[in-house]
C-alpha positions in Angstrom: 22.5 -14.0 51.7 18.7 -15.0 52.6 16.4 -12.2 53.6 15.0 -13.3 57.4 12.8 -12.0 59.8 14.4 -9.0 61.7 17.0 -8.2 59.1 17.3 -4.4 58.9 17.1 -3.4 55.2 17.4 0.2 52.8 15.1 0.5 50.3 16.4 1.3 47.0 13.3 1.7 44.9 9.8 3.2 45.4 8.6 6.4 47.7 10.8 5.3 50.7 13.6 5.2 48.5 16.5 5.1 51.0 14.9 4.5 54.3 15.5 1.9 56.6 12.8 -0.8 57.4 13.0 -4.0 59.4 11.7 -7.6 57.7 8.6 -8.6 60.1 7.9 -11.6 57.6 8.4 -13.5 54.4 7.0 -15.4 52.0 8.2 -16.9 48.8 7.9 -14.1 46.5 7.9 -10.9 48.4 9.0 -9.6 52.1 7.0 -7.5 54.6 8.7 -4.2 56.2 7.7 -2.4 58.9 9.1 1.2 60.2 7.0 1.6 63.2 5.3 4.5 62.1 3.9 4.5 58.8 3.9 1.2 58.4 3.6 -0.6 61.9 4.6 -4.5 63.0 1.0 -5.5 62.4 0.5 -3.6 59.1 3.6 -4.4 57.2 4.5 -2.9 53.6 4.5 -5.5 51.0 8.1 -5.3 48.9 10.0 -7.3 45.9 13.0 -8.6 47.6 15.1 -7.3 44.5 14.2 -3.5 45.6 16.1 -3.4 49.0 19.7 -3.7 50.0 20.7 -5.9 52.8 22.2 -4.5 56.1 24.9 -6.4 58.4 22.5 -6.3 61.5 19.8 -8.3 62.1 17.2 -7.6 65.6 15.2 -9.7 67.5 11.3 -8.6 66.8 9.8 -10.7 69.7 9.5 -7.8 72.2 9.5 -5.3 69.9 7.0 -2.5 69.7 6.3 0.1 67.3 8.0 2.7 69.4 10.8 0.9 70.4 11.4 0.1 66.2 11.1 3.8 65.3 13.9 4.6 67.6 16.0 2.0 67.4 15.7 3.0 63.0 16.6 6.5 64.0 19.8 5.6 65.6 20.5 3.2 63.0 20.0 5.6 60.3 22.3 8.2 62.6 25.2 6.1 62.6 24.4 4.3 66.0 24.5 1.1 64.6 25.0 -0.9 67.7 21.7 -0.2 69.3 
């Protein structure tokens, strides 16, 4: 499956080792990830595609604000997974 913009993904490597982020934008070697707290929509982390682990949901980013992503990850990571 192709990594998009607004896929929710786990990191499997690195400090955030198991924590969910959301792809804010792509290139052709790596993908950008933002949590909306340490790393916010307009200060993405850079990651290697190969270190996450692809989710089945995918969110819409366009009116998304850092707030709104933290909590929508919270729930996600709680088991809500139809926020």
């Amino acid at each position: 499956m192709q990594l998009q913009v607004g896929m929710i993904v786990r990191a499997v490597a690195g400090k955030e080792q198991n924590q969910f982020w959301m792809i804010v934008r792509t290139d052709e070697k790596y993908i950008y990830l933002a949590d909306g707290k340490h790393r916010t929509l307009q200060n993405p982390k850079r990651k290697n595609p190969k270190h996450v682990r692809i989710t089945q949901t995918i969110w819409n980013p366009d009116d998304l604000t850092d707030k709104m992503l933290r909590q929508k990850l919270r729930l996600f990571k709680e088991g809500n997974k139809f926020v």
